[in-house]
N, C-alpha and C positions, 0 to 999 in steps of 0.2 A: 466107505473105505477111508483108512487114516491115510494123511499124506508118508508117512512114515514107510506104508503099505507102495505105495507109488514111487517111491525111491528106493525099495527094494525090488523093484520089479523091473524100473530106468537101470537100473545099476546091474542085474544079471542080465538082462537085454545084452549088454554093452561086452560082458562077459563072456558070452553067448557068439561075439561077433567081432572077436577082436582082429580080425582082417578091414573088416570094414570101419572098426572103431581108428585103426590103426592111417586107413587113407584119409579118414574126413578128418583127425587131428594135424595129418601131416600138410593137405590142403590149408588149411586155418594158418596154420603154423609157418605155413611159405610164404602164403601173405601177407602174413605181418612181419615176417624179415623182411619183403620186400617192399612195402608200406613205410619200415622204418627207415632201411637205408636209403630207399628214396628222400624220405624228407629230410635226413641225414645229408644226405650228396646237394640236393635243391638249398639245403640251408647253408652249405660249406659252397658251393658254387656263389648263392648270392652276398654272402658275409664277401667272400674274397671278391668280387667283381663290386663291391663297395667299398670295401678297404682300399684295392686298388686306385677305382677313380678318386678318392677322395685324397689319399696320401698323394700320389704321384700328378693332381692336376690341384691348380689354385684355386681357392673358394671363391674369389672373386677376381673376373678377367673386365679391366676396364680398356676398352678399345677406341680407334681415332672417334673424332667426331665426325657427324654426316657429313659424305663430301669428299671428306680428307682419307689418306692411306693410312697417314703416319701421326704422330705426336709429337708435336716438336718441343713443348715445354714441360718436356717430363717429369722435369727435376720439380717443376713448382706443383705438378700435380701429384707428386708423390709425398710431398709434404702438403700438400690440401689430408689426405688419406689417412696420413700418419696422425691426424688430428682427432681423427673417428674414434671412439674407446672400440676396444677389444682386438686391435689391428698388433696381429705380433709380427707380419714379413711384409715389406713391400717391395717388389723386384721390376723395374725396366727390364723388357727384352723386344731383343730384332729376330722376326722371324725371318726363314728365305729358303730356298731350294737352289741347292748347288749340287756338283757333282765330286765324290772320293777319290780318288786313284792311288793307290797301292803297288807299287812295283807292275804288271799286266793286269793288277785286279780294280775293276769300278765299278761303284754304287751311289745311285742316287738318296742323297740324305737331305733332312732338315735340318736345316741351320738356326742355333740357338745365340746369338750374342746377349752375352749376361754380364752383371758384376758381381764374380762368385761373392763376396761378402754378403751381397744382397738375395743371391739366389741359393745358396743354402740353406739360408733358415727357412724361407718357401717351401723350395722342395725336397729337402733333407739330401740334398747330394752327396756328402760325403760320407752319411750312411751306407749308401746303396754301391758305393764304391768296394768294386773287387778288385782293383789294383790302382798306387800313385794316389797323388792327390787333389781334392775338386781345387785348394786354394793354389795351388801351383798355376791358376791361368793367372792370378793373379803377381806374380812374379816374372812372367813373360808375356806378351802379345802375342808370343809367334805357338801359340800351345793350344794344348785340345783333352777335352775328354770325350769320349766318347761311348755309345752304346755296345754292349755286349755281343750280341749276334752280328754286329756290324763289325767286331773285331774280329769274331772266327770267319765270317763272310769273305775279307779280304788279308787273313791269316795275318792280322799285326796285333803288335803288343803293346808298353809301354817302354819311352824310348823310340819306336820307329819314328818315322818323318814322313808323313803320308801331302799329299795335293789335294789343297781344296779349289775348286774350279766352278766360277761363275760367272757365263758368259762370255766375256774376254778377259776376264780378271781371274788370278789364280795366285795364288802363295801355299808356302810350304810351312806345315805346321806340327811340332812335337807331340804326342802323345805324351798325356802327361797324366791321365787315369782311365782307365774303363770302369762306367756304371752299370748294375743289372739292375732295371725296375720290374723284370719279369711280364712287364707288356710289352703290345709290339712297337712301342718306340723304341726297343733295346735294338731294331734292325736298322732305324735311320737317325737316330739322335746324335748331332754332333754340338755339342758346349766350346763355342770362344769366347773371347773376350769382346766385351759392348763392342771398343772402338774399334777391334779387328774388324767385326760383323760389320760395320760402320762403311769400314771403307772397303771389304771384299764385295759388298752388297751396294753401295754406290749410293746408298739411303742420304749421308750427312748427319748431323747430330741430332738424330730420332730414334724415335724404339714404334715397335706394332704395337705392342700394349703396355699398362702396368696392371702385372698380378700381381693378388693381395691374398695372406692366409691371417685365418681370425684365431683365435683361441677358442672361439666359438663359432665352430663351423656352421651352425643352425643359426646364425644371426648373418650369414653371409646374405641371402635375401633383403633385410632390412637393409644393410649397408648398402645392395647394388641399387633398390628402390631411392636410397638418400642420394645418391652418385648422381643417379641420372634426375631427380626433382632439382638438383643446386646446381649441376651443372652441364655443360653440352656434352658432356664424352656418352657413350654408351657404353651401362656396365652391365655385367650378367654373373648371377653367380653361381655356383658348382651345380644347383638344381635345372638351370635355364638351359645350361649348356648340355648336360647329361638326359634332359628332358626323356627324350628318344628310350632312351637304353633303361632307362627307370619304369618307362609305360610298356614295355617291352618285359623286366622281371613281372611285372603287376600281371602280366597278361598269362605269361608264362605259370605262374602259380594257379591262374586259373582251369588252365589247361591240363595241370596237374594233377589237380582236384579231381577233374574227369578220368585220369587215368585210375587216382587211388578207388576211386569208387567202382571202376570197370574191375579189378584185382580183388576188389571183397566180393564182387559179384558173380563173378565165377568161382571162388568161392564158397558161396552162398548158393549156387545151383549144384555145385558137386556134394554141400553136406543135407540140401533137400534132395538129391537123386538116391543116395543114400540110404534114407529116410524113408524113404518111400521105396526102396526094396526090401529093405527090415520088416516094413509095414504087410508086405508081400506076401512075405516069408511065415509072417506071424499071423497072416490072418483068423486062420484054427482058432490061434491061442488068445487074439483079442476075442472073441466069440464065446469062449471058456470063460474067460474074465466077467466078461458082460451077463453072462449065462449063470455066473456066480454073484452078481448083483454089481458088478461096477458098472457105475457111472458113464454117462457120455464124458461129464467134467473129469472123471479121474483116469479117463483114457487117452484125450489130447494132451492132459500136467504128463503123464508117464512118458510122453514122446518127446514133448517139450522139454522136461526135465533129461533125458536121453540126450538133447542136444546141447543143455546148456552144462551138464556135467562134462561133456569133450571139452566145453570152452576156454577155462583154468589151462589143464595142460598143453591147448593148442598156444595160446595166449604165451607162456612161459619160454616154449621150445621157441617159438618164433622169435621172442626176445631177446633167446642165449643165440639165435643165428644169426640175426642181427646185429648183436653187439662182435659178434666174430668174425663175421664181414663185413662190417668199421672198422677193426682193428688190424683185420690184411689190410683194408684201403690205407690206412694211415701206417702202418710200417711199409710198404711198398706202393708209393703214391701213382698215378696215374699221367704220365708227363702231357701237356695239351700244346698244342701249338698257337700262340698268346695271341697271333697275329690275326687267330680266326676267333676264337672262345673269348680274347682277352685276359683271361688270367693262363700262369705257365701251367699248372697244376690240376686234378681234382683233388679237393679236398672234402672232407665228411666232418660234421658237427654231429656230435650226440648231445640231445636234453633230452632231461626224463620226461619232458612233457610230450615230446615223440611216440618213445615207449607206453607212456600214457593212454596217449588218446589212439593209437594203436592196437591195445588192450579193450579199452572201451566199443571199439567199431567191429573189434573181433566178435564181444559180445552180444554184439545187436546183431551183427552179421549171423551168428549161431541161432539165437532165437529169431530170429526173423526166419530163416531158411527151418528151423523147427514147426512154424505154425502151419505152415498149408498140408505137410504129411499127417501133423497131431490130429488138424480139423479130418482130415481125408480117413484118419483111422478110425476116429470118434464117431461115423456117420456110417458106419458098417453096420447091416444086419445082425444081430447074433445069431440068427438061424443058418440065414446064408453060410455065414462067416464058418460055423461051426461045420457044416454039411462041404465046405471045401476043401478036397486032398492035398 
């Protein structure tokens, strides 16, 4: 028999059944929608929760030395740093835990003493700025910027006059910008100034650390490794500190794997159940075939070829419902709450190599679930076969 002969006989089969032609492309077809915006959603999840830690925290945190809480000669170890090539921001800060109060409203926040000239270029604050200005602390001692949800939290704006309260130590300080980093530091980040920090915090002329941002943020390792060979402080850089949340996505993709493969695989047992009711149906007629001189070999290619003619069009649909629920996702995002998920957002990435390899496991999925009914057809008596109603 010519293969010619077996692809016209795959292809009326298929004609013959377009109900069942019509569930096993739309099976295929869902799961590769759903294969793609998974990896879609997994790869816009992980881009954004790496975008995030790495814009909004310091490539490298150098901390007191053993022993100590604090740093007291900051000033000379900020200029040891600034000596390192590729160092674009070096920023002192005081950290601390105080309390807010707002007219009847309080919240416990983190206290950031800074010196906005130096922390800006760090952390890009005055980007992130949705109202006022991050350099305005610099113009007053008595001023603040603060985090976003921490502003709706206790309903103030810029301009208000809010208490900060630490211990037995408390001052009154102006709003003077709100930042949105879209994590959950936007609930308790409060920015003063160094010496404010200084003296609400009872510290003296120290800082908890100095962060450093590199131009090259994949050379922050080397840098923290040279910090701590030349000198006593302890440094760590964005990798050491993010450690956790990194072995954590690694895990998480692995886990994901197991889902995509569990979706092709039901899949794959719906377009072999299929298959094997066709086969069912058709027994007569493989019998007649066989009876007419075909082949064992040209009766599993005809099943075979049955399932991988559906593949194309399952492969396609899937693709166009894919890219169409990427595109609701990203015209009407998904709001997260930052303080669980860490990013505000779901967002969805599309590459074609998604779509790709997508297409590629649809068609192994198709022929894979094609061979055991092809083999199970090809192994039919023709007597039998032919003598059955």
């Amino acid at each position: 028999m010519s293969e010619m002969f077996e692809h016209i006989i795959a292809s009326h089969h298929i004609m013959r059944n377009p109900r069942m032609a019509f569930f096993t492309v739309l099976s295929v077809a869902l799961a590769v929608a759903i294969i793609v915006v998974m990896m879609g959603l997994m790869g816009g999840f992980r881009e954004e929760i790496m975008r995030t830690t790495i814009e909004n925290n310091p490539h490298v945190v150098i901390e007191p030395k053993e022993g100590e809480n604090e740093i007291h000669l900051y000033r000379t170890l900020s200029a040891i740093v600034w000596t390192y090539p590729g160092v674009e921001a070096v920023s002192p800060r005081l950290k601390g835990k105080a309390v807010v109060e707002y007219r009847d409203r309080a919240r416990g926040v983190e206290v950031l003493g800074v010196i906005p000239t130096d922390e800006d270029p760090l952390m890009r604050v005055e980007r992130d700025l949705i109202e006022g200005s991050f350099m305005d602390l610099e113009l007053s001692r008595y001023s603040t910027v603060i985090g976003s949800k921490l502003a709706e939290e206790i309903r103030a704006s810029t301009g208000d006059r809010i208490e900060l309260i630490r211990q037995n130590r408390s001052i009154n300080l102006e709003i003077a910008g709100i930042v949105e980093t879209g994590t959950a530091t936007d609930k308790t980040l409060v920015y003063i100034p160094l010496k404010t920090a200084q003296d609400i915090l009872g510290e003296g002329d120290v800082v908890s650390e100095v962060s450093v941002r590199l131009y090259d943020l994949y050379d922050a390792s080397y840098l923290a490794e040279e910090i701590n060979r030349k000198t006593s402080y302890t440094a760590r850089s964005w990798v050491d500190i993010n450690r956790d949340m990194l072995n954590l996505l690694e895990t998480q993709s692995r886990f994901v794997v197991i889902f995509y493969i569990l979706i092709f695989a039901i899949a794959g047992f719906g377009i072999a159940n299929t298959m094997i009711m066709i086969i069912t149906r058709r027994t007569k007629e493989i019998g007649i075939l066989m009876a007419m001189g075909a082949t064992r070999l040209s009766i599993m290619k005809i099943f075979i070829l049955e399932s991988l003619i559906l593949a194309p069009p399952s492969a396609l649909i899937g693709c166009i419902l894919a890219y169409i629920a990427a595109r609701l996702i990203m015209m009407y995002p998904v709001e997260l709450p930052s303080e669980i998920y860490m990013v505000s957002r779901m967002t969805v990435v599309m590459k074609p190599e998604f779509f790709f390899w997508a297409v590629i496991y649809s068609m192994i999925v198709n022929l894979v679930a094609g061979l055991y009914p092809a083999y199970r057809a090809s192994r039919l008596d023709p007597v039998e076969a032919i003598a059955v109603e």
